[in-house]
Each structure stands twice: as C-alpha cells, then as structure tokens.
N, C-alpha and C positions, 0 to 999 in steps of 0.2 A: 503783149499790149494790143497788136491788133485781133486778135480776139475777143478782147475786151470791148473791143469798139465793136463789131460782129455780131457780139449777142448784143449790146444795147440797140444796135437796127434791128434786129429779130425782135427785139422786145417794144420795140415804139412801131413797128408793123402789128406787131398783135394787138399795141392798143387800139391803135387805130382802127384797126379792123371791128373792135368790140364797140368802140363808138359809131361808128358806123353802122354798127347793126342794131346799137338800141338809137339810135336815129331813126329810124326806118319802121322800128317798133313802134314808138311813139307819134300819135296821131298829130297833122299838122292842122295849126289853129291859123283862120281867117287873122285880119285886124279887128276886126268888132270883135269876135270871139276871144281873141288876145286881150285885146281893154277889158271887157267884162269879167274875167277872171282874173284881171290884174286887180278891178275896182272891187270884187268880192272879197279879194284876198283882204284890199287894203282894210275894207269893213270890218271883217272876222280878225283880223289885228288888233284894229281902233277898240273894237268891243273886249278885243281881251282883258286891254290896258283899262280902260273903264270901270269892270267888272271890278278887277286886283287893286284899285284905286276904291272903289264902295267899301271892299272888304274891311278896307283899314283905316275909312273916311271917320270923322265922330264928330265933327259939324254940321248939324242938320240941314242948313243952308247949302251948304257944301254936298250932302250926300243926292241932297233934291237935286241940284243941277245935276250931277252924276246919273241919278236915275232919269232923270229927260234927255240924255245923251244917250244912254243906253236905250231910250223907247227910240229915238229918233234913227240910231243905227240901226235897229230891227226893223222899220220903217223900209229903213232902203236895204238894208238885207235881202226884204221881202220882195222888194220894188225889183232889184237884178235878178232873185231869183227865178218871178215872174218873168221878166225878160228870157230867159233861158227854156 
C-alpha cells in the first residue's frame, strides 16, 4: 500500500515537471495581446456558426442577413488582424 502511495508522488512530480516545462515553452502574452486573441478567437467562432447556419438557411431574407454578418465579421477580422 505505501508504494502505492510512492509511485503516485513520483508520478504527479513528473507531471508537474512536464507542465512546467511546456510552460516555459510557450510564449507569454501581454494583456492587450491576450484580448486580442481572445477577440480573434471569438470572431473566427462567430463566423463559423454563421457560415454552418447560411448552409442550411433557405429564406432569403434570412440568408441576406446571414451574409451581412458574415461581411461585417470579416470587417473586424480584418480590423484585429491589422491590429497585429
């Protein structure tokens, strides 16, 4: 039994260990820099749901707005891109 216990410390030492190291990997972002790829993200989302909603729209009234949504996301798509 306490071996048991023994290796699960050897084993949550390794992980940590391995978090720790891709911590260290990966580059650290400002706060602006964090927003901004939060806000990209949230875009290239928005624009998915969009898109998979045109696909299957068959109201043309409905699909209009859909495509003025989708210009307007690539508007600011472009706008944060610029930013960057």
């Amino acid at each position: 039994m306490a071996r048991g216990w023994e290796s699960k410390a050897v084993e949550d030492q390794i992980g940590a260990a391995e978090a720790a190291r891709e911590a260290r990997a990966k580059p650290h972002l400002s706060n602006d820099e964090r927003k901004q790829q939060e806000r990209r993200q949230s875009l290239l989302l928005s624009r998915a749901q969009v898109l998979s909603r045109l696909k299957v729209a068959t109201n043309p009234r409905y699909r209009e707005q859909l495509e003025r949504a989708l210009k307007d996301l690539d508007a600011k798509l472009s706008e944060v891109d610029r930013l960057n």
